[in-house]
C-alpha positions as CSV (number, residue, x, y, z in Angstrom):
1,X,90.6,134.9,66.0
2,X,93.2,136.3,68.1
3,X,90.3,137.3,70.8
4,X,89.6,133.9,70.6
5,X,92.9,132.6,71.7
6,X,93.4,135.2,74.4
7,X,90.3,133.6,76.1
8,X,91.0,130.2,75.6
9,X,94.8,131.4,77.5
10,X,93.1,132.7,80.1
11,X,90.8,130.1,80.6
12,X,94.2,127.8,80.4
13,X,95.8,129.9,83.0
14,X,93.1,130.2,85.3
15,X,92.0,126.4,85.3
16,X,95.8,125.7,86.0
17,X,95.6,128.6,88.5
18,X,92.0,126.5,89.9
19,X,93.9,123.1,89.7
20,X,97.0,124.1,91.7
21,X,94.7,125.8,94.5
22,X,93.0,122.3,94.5
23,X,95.9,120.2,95.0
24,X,97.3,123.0,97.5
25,X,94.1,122.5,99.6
26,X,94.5,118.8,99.5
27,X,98.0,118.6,100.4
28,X,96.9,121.1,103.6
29,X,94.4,118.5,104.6
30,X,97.1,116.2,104.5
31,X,99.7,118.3,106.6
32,X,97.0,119.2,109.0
33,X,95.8,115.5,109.7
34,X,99.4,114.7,110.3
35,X,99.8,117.1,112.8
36,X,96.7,115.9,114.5
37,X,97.4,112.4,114.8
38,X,101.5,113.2,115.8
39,X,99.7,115.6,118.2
40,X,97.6,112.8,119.9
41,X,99.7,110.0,119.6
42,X,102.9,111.7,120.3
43,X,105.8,111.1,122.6
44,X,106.5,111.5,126.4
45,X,105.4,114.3,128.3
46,X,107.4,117.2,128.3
47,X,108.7,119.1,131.1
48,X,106.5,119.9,133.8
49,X,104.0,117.2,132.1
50,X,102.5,119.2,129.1
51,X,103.2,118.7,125.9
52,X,104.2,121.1,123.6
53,X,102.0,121.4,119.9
54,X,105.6,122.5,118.2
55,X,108.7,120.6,117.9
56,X,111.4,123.3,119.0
């Protein structure tokens, strides 16, 4: 019985642990697209007339 449980924990954990990494790879996709389309649609050149692909 108490094998039993510790399997079904671990499954528990690692599921959570599969979820998470999921959501983590979404939310990526998300930043990443941002970035793109604030990349190509940006503001004004900067100086000398390139723009920079950071904000400081």
């Amino acid at each position: 019985m108490a094998l039993v449980i510790v399997v079904l924990l671990i499954a528990l954990i690692l599921g959570g642990a599969g979820f998470a990494w999921h959501v983590l790879w979404w939310i990526a996709l998300a930043v990443l697209v941002l970035w793109l389309l604030g990349f190509v649609f940006g503001g004004g050149a900067g100086a000398g007339g390139r723009r920079r692909w950071y904000r400081w």
